[in-house]
C-alpha positions as CSV (number, residue, x, y, z in Angstrom):
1,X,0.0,0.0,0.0
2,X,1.1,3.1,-0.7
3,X,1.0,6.1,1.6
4,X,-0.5,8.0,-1.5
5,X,-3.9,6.2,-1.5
6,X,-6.8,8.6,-0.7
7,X,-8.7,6.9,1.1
8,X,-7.7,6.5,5.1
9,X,-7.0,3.0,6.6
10,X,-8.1,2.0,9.6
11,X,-6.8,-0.6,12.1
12,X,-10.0,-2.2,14.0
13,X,-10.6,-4.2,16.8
14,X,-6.5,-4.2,18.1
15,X,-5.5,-3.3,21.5
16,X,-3.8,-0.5,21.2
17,X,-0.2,-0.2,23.0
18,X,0.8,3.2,22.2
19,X,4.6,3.9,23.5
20,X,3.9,6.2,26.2
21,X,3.4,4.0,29.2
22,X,-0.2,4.0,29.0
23,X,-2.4,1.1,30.0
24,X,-3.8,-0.9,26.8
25,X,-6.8,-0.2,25.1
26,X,-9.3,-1.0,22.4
27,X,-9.1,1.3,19.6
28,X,-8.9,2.0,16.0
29,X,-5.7,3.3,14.6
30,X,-6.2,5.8,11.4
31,X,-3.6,6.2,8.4
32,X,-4.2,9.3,6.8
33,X,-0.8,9.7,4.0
34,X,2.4,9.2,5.9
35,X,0.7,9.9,9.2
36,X,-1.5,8.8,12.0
37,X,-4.7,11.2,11.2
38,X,-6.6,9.7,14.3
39,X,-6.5,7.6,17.5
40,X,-10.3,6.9,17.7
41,X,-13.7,4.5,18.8
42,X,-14.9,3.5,15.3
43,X,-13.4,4.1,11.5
44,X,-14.4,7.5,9.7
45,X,-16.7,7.2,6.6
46,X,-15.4,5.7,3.5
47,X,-12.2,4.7,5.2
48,X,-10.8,1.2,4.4
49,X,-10.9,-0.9,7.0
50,X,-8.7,-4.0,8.5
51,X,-9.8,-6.0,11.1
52,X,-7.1,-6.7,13.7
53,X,-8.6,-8.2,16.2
54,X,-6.5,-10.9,19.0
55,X,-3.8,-8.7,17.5
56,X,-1.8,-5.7,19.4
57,X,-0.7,-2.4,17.5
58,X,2.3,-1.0,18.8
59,X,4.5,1.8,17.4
60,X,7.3,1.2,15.0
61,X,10.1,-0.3,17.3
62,X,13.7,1.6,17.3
63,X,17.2,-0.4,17.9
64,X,19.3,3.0,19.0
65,X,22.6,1.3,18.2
66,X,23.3,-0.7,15.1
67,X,26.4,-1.3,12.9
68,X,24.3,-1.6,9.4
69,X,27.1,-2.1,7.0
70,X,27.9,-5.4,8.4
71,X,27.8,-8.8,6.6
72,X,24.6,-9.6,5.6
73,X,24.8,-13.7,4.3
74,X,24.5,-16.6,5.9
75,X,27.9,-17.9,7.0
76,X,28.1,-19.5,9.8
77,X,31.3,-17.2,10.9
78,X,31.8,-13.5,11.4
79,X,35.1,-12.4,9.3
80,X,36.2,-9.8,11.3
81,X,38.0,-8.1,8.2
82,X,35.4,-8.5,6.3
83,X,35.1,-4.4,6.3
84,X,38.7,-3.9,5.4
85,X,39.0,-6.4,2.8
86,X,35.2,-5.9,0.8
87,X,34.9,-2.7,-1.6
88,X,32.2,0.0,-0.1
89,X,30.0,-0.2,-2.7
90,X,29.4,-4.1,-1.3
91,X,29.4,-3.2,2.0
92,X,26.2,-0.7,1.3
93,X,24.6,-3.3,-0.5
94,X,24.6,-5.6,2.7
95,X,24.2,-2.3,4.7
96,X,20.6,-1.9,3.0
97,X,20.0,-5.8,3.2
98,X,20.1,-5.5,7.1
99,X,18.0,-2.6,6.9
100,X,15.6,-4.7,5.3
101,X,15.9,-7.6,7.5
102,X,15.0,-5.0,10.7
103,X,12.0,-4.1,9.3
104,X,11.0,-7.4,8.6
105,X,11.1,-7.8,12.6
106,X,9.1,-4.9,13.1
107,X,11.7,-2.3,13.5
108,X,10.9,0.9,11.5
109,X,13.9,2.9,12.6
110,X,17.5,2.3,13.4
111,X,20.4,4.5,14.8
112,X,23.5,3.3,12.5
113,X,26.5,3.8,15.4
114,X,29.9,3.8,13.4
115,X,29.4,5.6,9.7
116,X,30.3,7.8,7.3
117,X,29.2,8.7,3.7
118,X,27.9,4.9,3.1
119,X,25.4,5.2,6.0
120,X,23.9,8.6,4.2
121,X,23.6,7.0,1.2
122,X,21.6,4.1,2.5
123,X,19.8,6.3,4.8
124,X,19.1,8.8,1.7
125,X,18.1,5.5,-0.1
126,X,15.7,4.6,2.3
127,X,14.2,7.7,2.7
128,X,12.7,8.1,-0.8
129,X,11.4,4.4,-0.9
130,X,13.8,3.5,-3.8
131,X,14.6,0.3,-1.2
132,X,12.5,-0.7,1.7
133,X,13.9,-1.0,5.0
134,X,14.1,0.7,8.6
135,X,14.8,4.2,8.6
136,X,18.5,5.0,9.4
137,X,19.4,7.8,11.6
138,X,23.2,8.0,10.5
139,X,26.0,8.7,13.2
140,X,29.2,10.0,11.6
141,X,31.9,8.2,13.5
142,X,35.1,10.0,14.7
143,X,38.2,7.9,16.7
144,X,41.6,8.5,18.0
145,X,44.6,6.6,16.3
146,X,44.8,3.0,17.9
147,X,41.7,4.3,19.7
148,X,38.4,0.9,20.1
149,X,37.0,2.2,16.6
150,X,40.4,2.5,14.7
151,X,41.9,-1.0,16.4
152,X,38.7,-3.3,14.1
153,X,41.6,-2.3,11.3
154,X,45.1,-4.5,12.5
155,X,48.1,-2.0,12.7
156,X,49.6,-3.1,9.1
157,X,46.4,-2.9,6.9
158,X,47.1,1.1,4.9
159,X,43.4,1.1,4.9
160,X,41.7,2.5,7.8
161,X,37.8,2.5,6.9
162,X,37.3,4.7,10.2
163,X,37.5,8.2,10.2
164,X,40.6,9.3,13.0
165,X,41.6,12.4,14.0
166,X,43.7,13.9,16.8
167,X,44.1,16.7,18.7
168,X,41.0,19.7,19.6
169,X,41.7,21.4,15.9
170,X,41.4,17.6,13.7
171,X,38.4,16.8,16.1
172,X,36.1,19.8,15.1
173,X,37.5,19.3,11.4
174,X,36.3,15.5,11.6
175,X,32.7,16.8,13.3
176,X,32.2,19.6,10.4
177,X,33.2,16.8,7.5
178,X,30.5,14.6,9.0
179,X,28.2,17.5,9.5
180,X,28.7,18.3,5.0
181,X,28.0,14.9,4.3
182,X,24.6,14.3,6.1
183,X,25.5,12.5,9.4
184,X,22.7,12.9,12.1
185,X,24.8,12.9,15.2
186,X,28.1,12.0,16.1
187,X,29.4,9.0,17.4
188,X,33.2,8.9,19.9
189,X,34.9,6.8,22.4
190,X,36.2,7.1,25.8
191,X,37.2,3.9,26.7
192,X,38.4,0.9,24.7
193,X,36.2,-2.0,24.0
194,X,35.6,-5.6,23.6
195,X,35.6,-6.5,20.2
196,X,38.1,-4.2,18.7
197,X,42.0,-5.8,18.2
198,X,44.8,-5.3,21.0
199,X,43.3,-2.4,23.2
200,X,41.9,-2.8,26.6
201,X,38.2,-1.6,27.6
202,X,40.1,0.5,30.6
203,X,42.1,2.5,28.0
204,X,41.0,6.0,27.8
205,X,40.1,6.9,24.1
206,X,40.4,11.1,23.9
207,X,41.3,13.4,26.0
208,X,38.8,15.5,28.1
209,X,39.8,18.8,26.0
210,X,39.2,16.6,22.5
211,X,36.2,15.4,24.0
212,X,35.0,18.8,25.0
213,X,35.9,20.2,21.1
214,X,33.8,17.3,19.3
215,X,30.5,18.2,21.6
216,X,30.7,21.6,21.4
217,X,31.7,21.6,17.6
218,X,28.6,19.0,17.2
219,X,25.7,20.6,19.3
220,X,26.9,24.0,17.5
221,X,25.7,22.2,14.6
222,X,22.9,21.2,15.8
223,X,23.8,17.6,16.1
224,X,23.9,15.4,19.1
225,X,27.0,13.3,20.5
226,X,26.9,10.0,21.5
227,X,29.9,8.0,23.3
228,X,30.8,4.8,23.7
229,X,32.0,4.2,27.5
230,X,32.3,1.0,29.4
231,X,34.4,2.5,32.3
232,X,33.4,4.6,35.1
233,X,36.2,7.4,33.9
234,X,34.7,6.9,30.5
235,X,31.5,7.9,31.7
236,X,32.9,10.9,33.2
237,X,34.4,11.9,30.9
238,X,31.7,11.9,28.6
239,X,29.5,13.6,31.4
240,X,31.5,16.3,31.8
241,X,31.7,17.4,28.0
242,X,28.0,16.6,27.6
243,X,27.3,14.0,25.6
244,X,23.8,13.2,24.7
245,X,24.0,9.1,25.3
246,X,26.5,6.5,26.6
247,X,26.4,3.7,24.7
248,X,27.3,0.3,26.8
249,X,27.8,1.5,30.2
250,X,29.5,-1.1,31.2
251,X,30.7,0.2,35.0
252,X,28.3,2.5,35.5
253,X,27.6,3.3,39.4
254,X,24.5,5.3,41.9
255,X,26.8,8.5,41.6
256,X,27.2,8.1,37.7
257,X,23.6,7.7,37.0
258,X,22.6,10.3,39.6
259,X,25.1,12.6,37.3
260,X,23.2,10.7,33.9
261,X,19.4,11.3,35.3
262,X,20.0,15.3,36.6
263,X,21.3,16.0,33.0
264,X,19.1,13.8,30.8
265,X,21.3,12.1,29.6
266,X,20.6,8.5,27.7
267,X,22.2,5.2,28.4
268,X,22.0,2.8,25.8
269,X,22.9,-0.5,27.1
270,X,23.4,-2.6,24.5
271,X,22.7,-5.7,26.2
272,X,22.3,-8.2,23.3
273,X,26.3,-8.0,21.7
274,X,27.4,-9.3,25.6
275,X,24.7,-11.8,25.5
276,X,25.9,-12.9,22.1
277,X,29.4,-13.1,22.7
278,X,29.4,-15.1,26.1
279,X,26.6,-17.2,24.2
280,X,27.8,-17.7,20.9
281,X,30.5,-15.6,20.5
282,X,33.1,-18.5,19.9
283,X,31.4,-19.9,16.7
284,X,30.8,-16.3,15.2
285,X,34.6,-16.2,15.0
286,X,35.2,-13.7,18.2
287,X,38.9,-14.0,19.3
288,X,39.8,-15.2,22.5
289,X,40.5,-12.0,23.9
290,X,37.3,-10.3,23.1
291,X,35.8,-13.5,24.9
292,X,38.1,-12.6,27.6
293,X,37.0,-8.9,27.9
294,X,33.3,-9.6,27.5
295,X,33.6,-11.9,30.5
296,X,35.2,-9.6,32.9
297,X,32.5,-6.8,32.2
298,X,29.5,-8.7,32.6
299,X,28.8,-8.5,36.2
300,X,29.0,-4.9,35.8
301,X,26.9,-4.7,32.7
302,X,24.0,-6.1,34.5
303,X,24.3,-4.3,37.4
304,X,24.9,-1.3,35.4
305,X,21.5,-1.4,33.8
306,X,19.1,-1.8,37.3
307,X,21.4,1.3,38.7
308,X,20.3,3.3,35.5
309,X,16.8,2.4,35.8
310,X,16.7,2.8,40.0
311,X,18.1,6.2,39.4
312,X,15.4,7.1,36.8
313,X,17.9,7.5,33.8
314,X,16.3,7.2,30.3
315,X,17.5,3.4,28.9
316,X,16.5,3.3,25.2
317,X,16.2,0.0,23.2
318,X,20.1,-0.7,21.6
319,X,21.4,-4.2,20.4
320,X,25.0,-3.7,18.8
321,X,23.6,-5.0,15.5
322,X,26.7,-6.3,13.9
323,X,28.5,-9.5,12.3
324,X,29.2,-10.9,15.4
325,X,25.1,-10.2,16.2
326,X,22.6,-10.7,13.1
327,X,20.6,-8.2,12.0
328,X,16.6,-9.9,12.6
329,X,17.3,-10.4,16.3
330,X,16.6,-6.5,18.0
331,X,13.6,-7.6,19.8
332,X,16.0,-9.8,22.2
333,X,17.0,-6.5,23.8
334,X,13.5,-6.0,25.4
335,X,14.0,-9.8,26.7
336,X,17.1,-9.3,28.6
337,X,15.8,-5.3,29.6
338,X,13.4,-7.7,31.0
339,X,15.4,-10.6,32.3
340,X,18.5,-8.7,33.3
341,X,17.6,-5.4,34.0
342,X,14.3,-5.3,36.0
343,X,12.1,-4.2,33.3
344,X,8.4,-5.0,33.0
345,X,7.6,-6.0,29.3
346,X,5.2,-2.5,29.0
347,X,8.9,-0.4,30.2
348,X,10.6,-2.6,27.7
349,X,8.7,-1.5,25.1
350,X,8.5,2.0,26.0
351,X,12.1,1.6,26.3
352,X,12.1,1.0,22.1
353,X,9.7,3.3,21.4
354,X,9.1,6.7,23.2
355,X,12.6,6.6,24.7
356,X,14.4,5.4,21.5
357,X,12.9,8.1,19.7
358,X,13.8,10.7,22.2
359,X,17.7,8.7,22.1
360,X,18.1,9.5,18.3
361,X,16.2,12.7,17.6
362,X,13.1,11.8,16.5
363,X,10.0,11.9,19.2
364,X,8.2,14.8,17.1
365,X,8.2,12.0,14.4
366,X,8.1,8.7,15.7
367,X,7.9,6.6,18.9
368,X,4.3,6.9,19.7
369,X,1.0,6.8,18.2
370,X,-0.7,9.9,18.2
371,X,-2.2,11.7,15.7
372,X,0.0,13.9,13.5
373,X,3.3,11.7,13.7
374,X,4.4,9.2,10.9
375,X,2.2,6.2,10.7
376,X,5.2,4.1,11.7
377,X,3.6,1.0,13.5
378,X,3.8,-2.6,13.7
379,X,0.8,-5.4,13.9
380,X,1.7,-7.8,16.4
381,X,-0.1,-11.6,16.6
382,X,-0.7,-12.1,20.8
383,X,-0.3,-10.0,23.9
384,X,3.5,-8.9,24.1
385,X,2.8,-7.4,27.9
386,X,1.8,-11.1,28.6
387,X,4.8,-12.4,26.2
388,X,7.5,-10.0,25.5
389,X,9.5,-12.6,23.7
390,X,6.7,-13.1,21.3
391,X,7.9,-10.2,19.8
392,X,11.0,-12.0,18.6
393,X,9.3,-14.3,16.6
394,X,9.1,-12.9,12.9
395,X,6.2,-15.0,11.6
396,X,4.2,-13.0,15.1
397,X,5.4,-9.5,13.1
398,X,2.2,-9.2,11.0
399,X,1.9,-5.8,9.4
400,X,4.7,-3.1,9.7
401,X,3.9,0.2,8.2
402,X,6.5,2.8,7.4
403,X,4.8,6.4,7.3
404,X,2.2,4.9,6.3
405,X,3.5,2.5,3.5
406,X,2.7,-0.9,4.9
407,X,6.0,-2.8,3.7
408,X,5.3,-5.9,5.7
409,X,1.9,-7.7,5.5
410,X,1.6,-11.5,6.3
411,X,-1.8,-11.5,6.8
């Protein structure tokens, strides 16, 4: 269907989950065009009408942290140079395949976490329905030499697919580069990480004055900053510029989060990569050593998560998306916000919906359904309050519409 069609559609006889919190209720969702023209009792006159009923309408679900240009196929092992041995113009191809495939399990939007003019194209792609897929909010990535996002590439390979820069002047060069070619926010580090080659997650990545330059260079452009932190003087650090998010949070502590709640600040946790790599992390082709590293920060991790949400801090719907993690699986986020982090399945959802929008920039668009914002929305077979893992199971995702274009329909 296209979002063109006159006439309005209307969703009947659903219960109606609609991403702010809100208790469920019956109700008929209308698509007018690309957006939701009402939240009402009955259809209007003349309005097409599909009968939904035992089914549950929720809004289009967000993953906040994804890494789309990663292998797409089917092998049974994650190459980890896959990206520095495969020309760019593949690697958008499978970039646009994944955004496909997260659609398919009801996710209408994604926040694309390490990218650079590949990401905008997709995104730009997506955007004018020439492809079908989830809609890519497109973080230009920036990284200090033998920093976590430079160490994916080993020290001997010329090619260095991300985009490093050093010192306060190179840092606001790198943030006004991404800002020309159409990235959405920015993306940094300030600490090492788990899967990246030779560093340790307790290395600092930037220096508080380079940190400092790319948030103030970024926000002066209207763009937001998000850092990837899995130690408590990453966190800081990112705190005291003012960055928008931390992404993993991997130590986070009460006086951390107290900092993270009184500022607004976002955690996504990214629970799914860890899950993933202490799961099945050896037969995806993870090195011992990022086995190693996931291990020792999982205690943390889960901890880190309840401290966020006993302190009130925003936790917004974020899988790590990647080679190592499939693209399909986002909904196993809400399990383990549930499992893991204290999480009732109605804050889970919330969690990838209101609060994911409000994460990437989009809650005057997207997140909830109210009348006015894009009819981005997903039919769901069951009761995911009563189930939340139901929502992992593709053949449950009925209908996903796309401002208003439904893209998904089994039925």
């Amino acid at each position: 269907m296209s979002a063109s069609d006159a006439r309005p559609l209307a969703l009947t006889g659903g219960t109606l989950v609609d991403g702010t919190g809100a208790p469920p209720r019956r109700a008929t969702v209308v698509i007018a065009g690309d957006l939701i023209g009402a939240i009402a009792e009955a259809p209007p006159a003349g309005a097409t009408t599909i009968d939904v009923r035992g089914r549950t309408i929720l809004p289009g679900l967000i993953d906040a942290h994804v890494h789309l240009c990663s292998y797409a196929g089917d092998a049974a092992r994650a190459d980890r140079l896959w990206s520095v041995t495969t020309f760019e113009e593949e690697q958008v191809l499978h970039g646009a395949a994944n955004a496909r495939t997260a659609l398919l399990a009801g996710f209408t939007t994604v926040r694309d976490m390490a990218g650079a003019r590949a990401e905008v194209a997709i995104k730009h792609a997506l955007d004018a329905f020439v492809l079908e897929g989830a809609r890519v909010v497109s973080a230009g990535f920036i990284g200090m030499t033998g920093g976590h996002g430079d160490l994916f590439t080993p020290p001997a390979v010329e090619r260095r697919p991300s985009v490093v820069a050093d010192g306060v002047d190179a840092c606001r060069a790198a943030v006004r580069r991404h800002a020309r070619d159409g990235a959405d926010l920015i993306k940094i580090c300030t600490s090492g990480g788990v899967l990246s080659m030779g560093d340790r997650s307790e290395w600092r990545n930037y220096t508080l004055e380079e940190t400092r330059a790319i948030v103030d260079e970024a926000h002066a452009l209207a763009m937001r900053v998000a850092a990837h932190a899995h130690t408590r003087a990453g966190i800081a650090q990112a705190l005291d510029a003012g960055v928008d998010s931390i992404e993993h949070g991997s130590q986070l502590d009460e006086a951390l989060a107290a900092r993270m709640a009184e500022s607004g600040t976002r955690l996504v946790a990214t629970l799914s990569i860890h899950e993933q790599i202490r799961l099945h992390g050896r037969e995806r082709g993870v090195s011992a050593e990022s086995l190693a590293k996931a291990e020792a920060l999982h205690e943390g991790r889960v901890r880190a998560v309840r401290v966020a949400k006993a302190a009130g801090v925003r936790v917004a719907c974020g899988t790590d998306s990647s080679s190592v993690l499939p693209f399909g699986l986002h909904a196993w986020e809400l399990e383990l916000l549930c499992r893991d982090g204290g999480f009732t399945p109605m804050e889970a959802i919330v969690a990838a919906t209101r609060d994911a929008a409000e994460t990437v920039g989009l809650a005057e668009r997207t997140g909830t359904l109210e009348p006015g914002k894009w009819a981005d929305l997903v039919v769901v077979d069951g009761d995911p309050l009563a189930d939340v893992t139901l929502l992992r199971d593709r053949e449950r995702i009925r209908m996903v519409f796309r401002e208003g274009r439904r893209l998904v329909d089994r039925g």
